[in-house]
N, C-alpha and C positions, 0 to 999 in steps of 0.2 A: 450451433454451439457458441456459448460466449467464454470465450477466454482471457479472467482479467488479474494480471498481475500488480495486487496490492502492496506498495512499497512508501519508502520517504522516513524521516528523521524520527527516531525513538524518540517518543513524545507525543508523538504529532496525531496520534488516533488510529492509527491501522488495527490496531486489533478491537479496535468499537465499530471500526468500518467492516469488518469483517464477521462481527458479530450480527451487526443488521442485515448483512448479505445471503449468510446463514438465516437469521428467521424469515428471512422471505425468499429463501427457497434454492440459494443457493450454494453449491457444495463449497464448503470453503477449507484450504487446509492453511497451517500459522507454519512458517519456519520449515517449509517442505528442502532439505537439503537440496542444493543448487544442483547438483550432477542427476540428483531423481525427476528433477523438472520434464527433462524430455518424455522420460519413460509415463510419468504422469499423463503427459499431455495424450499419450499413446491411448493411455485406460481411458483418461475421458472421453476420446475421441471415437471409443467404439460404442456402436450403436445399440449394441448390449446393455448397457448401462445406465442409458436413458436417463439421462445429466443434458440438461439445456445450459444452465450456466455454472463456472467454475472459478472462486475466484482464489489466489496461494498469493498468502503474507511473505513477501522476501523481505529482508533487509540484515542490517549489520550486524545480526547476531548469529549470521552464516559465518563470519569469521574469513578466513584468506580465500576461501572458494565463493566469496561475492567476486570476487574478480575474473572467477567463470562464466560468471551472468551471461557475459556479452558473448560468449559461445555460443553456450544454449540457446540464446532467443536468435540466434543467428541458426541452430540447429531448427528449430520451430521454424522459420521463414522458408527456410531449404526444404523441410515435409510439409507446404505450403498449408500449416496449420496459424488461425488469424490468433494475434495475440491482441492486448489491449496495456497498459501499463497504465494505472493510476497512482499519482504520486501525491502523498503527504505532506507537506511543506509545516515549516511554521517561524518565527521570528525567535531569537536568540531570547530577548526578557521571559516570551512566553512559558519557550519551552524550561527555562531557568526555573520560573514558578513553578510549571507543573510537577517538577520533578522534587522540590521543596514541598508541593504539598504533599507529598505522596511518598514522599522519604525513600523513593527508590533509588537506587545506583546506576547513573549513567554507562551503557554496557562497554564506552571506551576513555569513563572519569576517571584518569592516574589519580590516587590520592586527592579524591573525593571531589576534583574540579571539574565541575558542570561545562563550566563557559570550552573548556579545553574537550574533552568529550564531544561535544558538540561540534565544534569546529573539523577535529580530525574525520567525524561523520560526514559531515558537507561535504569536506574534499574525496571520501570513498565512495559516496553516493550520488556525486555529482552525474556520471556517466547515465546514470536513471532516470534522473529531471531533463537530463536532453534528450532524450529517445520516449520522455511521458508524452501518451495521449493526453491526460487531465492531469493539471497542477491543479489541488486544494492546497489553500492555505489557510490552516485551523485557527489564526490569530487574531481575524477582523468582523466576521460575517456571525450575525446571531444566531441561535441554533434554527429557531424557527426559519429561517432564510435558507437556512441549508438544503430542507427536504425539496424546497423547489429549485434549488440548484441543483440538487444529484438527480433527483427525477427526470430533470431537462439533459441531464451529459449521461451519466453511468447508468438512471434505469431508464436509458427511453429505448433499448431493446428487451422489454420486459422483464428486469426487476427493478419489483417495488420495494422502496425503502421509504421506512419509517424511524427515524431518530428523533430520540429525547437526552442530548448528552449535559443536561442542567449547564453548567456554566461553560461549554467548550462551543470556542468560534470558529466556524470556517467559512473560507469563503472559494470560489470556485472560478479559474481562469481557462479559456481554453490554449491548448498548444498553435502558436501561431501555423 
């Protein structure tokens, strides 16, 4: 069983990353409330179920119980269930555009600033880029480059991904 918790900065693609995981083949949930994690990881884990891999979108729009996180995944290690953490990254301009093009609301922009949203994100999310297995950063690497960077880190235990995200860059570091 793969257990990969999809995370990193609104903006940055988790929910495109998640989207591809799902069409090939893996269970994926968006925004699974942080205290259901455990119990989650339970149903995956039973053999009833017959789920190879699993991947749940956390991030900042769990609200004050992101700060549970680090329970949970410390409850998962204690029911020596493996986890994985892939993180989303991206550069300040970037994410400024994408959210400009797409007219959406930064889910922590006071009075409609981007640049502040952003930043108050980094410092609540930081505790997740140091405990990631895979930092992507969506800001540099051309989509085409992608497939063969995730194929080599996140599907080389058997999912395959296939992305076409027209103009989004990423590119792929591993956790030293």
């Amino acid at each position: 069983m793969r257990f990969l918790l999809v995370t990193g900065l609104s903006g940055a693609g988790k929910t495109t990353v998640n989207r591809y995981l799902e069409d090939m083949g893996a269970f994926c949930v968006d925004n699974l409330p942080v205290m259901l994690i455990p119990r989650f990881a339970d149903i995956a884990h039973d053999d009833k179920l017959e789920v190879d891999n699993v991947a749940i979108g956390v991030d900042i729009r769990s609200g004050d119980a992101l700060g549970q996180l680090s329970l949970c995944l410390e409850d998962l290690k204690n029911r020596s269930y493996n986890y994985e953490i892939l993180f989303l990254d991206a550069n300040e301009p970037t994410l400024v555009k994408r959210y400009k093009e797409t007219r959406r609301k930064h889910p922590l922009a006071k009075n409609g600033r981007i640049n502040e949203g952003i930043a108050k994100e980094r410092a609540k999310i930081e505790f997740l880029k140091q405990r990631a297995d895979y930092i992507i950063d969506t800001s540099s690497l051309l989509t085409r480059e992608l497939k063969g960077e995730i194929e080599k880190t996140i599907a080389a235990e058997g999912i395959t991904i296939h992305i076409d995200f027209n103009d989004l860059f990423l590119a792929v570091r591993y956790k030293p």
